[in-house]
C-alpha positions, 0 to 999 in steps of 0.5 A: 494483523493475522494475515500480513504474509497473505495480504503481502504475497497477494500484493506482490503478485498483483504487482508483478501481474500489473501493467500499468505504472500507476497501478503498480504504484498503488500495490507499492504503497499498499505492501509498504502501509501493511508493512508500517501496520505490522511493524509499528515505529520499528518500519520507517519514520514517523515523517515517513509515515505522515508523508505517505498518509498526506500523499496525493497528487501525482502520487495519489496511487502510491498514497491510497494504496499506503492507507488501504494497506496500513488500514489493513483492508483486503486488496480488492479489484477496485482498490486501485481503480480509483487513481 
């Protein structure tokens, strides 16, 4: 993944700039999916793994956004919008 430090960096700031919980959720899930991508098995279980990419109910913004980022997807402003 060439841009993993620019999707993080862009990520973090969209984060610190949220003010919604939930929101803020979807970018916790978002950089912790670029981070399994770019890592592989090295970055947390594969249970770990599995639970993120099943996630959803009261923590379907913290699921989508672990998929978006695993997927590798360019953050966008309707990512989020969603949960």
């Amino acid at each position: 993944m060439k841009n993993f430090e620019s999707l993080m960096n862009q990520a973090r700031t969209f984060q610190q700039l949220e003010p919604d919980p939930q929101k803020q959720d979807w970018y916790v899930g978002y950089m912790r999916g670029l981070r399994r991508a770019y890592h592989g098995e090295r970055f947390g279980t594969a249970e770990e793994h599995l639970v993120y990419m099943d996630m959803g109910g009261d923590r379907q913004a913290l699921g989508d956004g672990y998929r978006a980022g695993y997927a590798g997807k360019p953050i966008q402003q309707d990512n989020h919008e969603k949960t």
